[in-house]
N, C-alpha and C positions, 0 to 999 in steps of 0.2 A: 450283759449280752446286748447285743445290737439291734436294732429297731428290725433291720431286715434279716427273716429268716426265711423265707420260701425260696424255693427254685427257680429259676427262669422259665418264664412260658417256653422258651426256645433257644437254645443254645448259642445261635445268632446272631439273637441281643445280644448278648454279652462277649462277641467273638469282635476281633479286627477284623479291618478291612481284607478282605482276600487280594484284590487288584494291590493295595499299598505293600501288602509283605510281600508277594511275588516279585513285585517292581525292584524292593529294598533287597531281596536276595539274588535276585539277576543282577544288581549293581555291584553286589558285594562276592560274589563270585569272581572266578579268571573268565573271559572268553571262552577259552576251551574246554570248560567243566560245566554240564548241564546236573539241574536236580530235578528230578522225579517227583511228580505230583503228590504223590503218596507223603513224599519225605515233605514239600513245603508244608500240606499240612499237618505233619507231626511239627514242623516247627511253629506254625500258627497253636497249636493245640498247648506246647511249650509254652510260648508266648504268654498266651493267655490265662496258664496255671501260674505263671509266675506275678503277672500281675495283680490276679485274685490275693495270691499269698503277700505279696507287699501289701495291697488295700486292706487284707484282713487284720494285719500284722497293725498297721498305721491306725485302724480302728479302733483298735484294742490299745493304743497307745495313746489313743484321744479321747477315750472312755474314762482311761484311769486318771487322765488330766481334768476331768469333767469339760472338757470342749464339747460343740454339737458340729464340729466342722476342723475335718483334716486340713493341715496344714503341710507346707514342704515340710518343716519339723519332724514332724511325725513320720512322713515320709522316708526321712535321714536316715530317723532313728530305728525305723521297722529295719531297714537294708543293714542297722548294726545288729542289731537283737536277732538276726538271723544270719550272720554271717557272712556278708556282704559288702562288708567295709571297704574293698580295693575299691570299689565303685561309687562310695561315697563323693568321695571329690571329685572325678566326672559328672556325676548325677550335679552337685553343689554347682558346678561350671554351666549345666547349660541353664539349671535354675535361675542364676546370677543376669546369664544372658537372655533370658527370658525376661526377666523383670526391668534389664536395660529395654528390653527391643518395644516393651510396655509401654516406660518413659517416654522413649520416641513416640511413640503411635496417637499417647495424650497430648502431649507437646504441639504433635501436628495437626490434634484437632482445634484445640485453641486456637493455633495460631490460622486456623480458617476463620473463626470466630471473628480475630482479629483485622484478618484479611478484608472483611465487609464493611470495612468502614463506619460502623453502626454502633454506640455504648449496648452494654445491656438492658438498660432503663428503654433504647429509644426500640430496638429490638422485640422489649416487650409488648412497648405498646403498637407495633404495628403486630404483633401478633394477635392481641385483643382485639383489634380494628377486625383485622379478619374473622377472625373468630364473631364478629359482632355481625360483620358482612352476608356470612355464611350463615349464621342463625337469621336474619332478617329472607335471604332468599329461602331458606328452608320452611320458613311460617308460610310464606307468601304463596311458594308453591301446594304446600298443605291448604291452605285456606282455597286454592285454585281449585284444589283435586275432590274438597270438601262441598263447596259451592254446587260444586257439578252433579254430587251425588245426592245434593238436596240436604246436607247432616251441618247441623249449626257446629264451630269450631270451637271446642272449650277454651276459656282464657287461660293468658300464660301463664306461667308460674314465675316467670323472668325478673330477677330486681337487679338488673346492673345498669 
C-alpha cells in the first residue's frame, strides 16, 4: 500500500488548471460548436479521474518493482494493465520528445557556461572572492550596528 492514504484537503489541489482545459477545448473544438460550462467541467472532472487511475495504476507497478519513484516505465505499463495500449506509443512519442527538448535545454545551459569565457576552476574562485567580500562587509556592518548599541561583538567562527 502506498505511503499516501488521506484525502485532499480540497479537491482543487488535485484538479487542472481550469483556464488551461478551457483554452485546450475551445482549440479543439470547430468554430461553430460552443461547450457548456457544465460539460467543460465534467470533462476537467474526466480528466482528472483518469489521471489519478494511471498515477494509482503506476504506483502499484512501482511498489511491486520496489522503486520509491515512478518512472515513464511504469507509467507505459499502468496504460497496458488497464487497457490502454492504442495510446502507448503516442504517450512513448511525446515522452521521447520531452527527453529531446531536455537535452536541448542542458546543452544550452552549458554552453552559457561556456559562453563566459571563464574555466571552472577560475569561476570558482571568483565566486569565493565574493563570497569572502560579502562576509567581510556583513561583519563590518554587524560590528557597526554593534558598536552603537554598546554590545561587544563575539569572535568569528571563520577559518578560511
Amino acid at each position: 500500500m502506498s505511503d499516501y492514504e488521506g484525502g485532499p484537503a480540497n479537491d482543487d489541489d488535485l484538479s487542472l488548471p481550469r483556464a488551461t482545459v478551457y483554452k485546450l477545448i475551445g482549440e479543439m473544438l470547430p468554430g461553430d460548436i460552443a461547450c457548456a460550462k457544465d460539460t467543460r467541467d465534467l470533462l476537467i472532472d474526466c480528466c482528472n479521474e483518469f489521471i489519478h487511475l494511471i498515477a494509482s495504476e503506476s504506483n502499484e507497478i512501482c511498489e511491486k518493482e520496489a522503486k520509491k519513484t515512478i518512472a515513464a516505465e511504469h507509467v507505459l505499463s499502468a496504460l497496458k494493465e488497464l487497457g490502454f495500449e492504442k495510446y502507448v506509443a503516442e504517450v512513448q512519442e511525446a515522452y521521447d520528445e520531452h527527453r529531446q527538448q531536455q537535452t536541448k535545454d542542458r546543452g544550452r545551459k552549458s554552453t552559457k557556461l561556456n559562453q563566459l569565457g571563464m574555466s571552472e576552476e577560475e569561476l570558482l574562485r571568483s565566486q569565493e572572492l565574493l563570497f569572502a567580500q560579502a562576509r567581510m562587509r556583513y561583519q563590518s556592518q554587524s560590528t557597526a550596528a554593534q558598536s552603537q548599541d554598546g554590545t561587544v561583538p563575539a569572535p568569528s567562527s571563520n577559518t578560511q
